[in-house]
C-alpha positions as a LaTeX table, in Angstrom:
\begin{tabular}{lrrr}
\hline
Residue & $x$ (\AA) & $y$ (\AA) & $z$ (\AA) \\
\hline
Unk1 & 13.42 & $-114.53$ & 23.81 \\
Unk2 & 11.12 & $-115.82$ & 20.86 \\
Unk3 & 10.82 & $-112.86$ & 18.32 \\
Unk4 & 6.74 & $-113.08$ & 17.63 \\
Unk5 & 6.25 & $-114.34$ & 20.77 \\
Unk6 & 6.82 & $-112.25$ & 24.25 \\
Unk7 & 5.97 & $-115.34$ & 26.29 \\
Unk8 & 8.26 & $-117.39$ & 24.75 \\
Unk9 & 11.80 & $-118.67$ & 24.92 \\
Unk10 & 13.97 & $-120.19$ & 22.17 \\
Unk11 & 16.46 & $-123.00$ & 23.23 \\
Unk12 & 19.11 & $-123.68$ & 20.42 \\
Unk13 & 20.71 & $-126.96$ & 21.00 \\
Unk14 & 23.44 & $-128.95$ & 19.06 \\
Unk15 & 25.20 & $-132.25$ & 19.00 \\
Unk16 & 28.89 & $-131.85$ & 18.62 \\
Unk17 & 30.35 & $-135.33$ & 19.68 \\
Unk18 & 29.19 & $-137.23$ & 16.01 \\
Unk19 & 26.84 & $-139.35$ & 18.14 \\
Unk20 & 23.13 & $-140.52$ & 18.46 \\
Unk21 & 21.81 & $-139.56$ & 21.83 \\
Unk22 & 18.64 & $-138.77$ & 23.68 \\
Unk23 & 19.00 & $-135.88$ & 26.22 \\
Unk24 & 16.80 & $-134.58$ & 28.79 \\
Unk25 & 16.26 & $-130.50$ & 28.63 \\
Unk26 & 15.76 & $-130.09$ & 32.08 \\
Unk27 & 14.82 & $-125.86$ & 33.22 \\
Unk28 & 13.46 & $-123.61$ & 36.19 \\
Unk29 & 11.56 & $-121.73$ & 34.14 \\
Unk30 & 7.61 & $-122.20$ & 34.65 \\
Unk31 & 7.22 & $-124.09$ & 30.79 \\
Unk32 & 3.59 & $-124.63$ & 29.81 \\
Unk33 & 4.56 & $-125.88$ & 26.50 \\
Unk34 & 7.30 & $-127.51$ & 24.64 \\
Unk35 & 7.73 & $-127.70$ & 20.55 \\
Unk36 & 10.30 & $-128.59$ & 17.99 \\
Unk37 & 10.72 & $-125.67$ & 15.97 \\
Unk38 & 12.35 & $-124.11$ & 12.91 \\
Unk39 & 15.30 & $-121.31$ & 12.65 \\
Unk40 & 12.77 & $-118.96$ & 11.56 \\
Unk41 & 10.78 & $-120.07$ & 15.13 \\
Unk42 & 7.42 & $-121.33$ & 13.83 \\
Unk43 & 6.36 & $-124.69$ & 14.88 \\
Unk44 & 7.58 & $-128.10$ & 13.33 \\
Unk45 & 5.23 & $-131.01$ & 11.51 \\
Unk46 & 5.79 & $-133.22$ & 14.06 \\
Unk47 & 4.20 & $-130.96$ & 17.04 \\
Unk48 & 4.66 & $-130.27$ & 20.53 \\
Unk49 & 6.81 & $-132.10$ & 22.80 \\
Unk50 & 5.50 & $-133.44$ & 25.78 \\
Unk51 & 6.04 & $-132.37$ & 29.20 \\
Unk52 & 7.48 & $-135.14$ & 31.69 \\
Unk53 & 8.62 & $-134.98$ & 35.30 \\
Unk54 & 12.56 & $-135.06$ & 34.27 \\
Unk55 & 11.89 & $-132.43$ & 31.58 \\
Unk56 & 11.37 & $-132.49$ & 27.96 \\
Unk57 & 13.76 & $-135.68$ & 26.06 \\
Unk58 & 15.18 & $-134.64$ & 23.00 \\
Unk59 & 16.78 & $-137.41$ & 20.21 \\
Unk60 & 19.51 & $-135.73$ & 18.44 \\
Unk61 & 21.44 & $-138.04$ & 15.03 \\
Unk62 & 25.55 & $-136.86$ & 14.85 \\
Unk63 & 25.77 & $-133.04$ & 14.44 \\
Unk64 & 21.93 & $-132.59$ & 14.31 \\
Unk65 & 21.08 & $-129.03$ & 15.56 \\
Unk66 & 17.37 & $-129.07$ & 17.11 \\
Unk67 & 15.48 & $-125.63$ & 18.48 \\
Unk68 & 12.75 & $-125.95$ & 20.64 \\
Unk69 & 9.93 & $-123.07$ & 21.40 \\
Unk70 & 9.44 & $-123.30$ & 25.12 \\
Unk71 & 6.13 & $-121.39$ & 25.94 \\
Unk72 & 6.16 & $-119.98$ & 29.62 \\
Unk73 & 3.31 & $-119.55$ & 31.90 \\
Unk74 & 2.13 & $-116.10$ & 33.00 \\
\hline
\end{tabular}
């Protein structure tokens, strides 16, 4: 859970293979919003992520670590 935020879930993700990839974050949960954000959970520059059918697609550079704010619906 998101500490400021009850509606809220922090994902923390991590690439551990050295490689550049783009990788779909695919959940169950109802999200209503997607955003990059920091470690101390408040929202990134570049914005919020946009919603698509397969999920939310992620590009992670070798051993970049990336958490994402994932704002549910009530």
């Amino acid at each position: 859970k998101a500490e400021d935020r009850p509606e809220a879930v922090v994902v923390r993700l991590y690439e551990a293979h050295g490689s550049t990839v783009v990788a779909w974050l695919q959940t169950s949960l109802p999200v209503k919003e997607a955003m990059l954000c920091n470690l101390l959970e408040q929202p990134a520059a570049r914005g919020c992520l946009p919603l698509e059918q397969q999920g939310v697609r992620l590009s992670f550079t070798p051993f970049h670590v990336l958490s994402i704010l994932l704002v549910l619906r009530q």
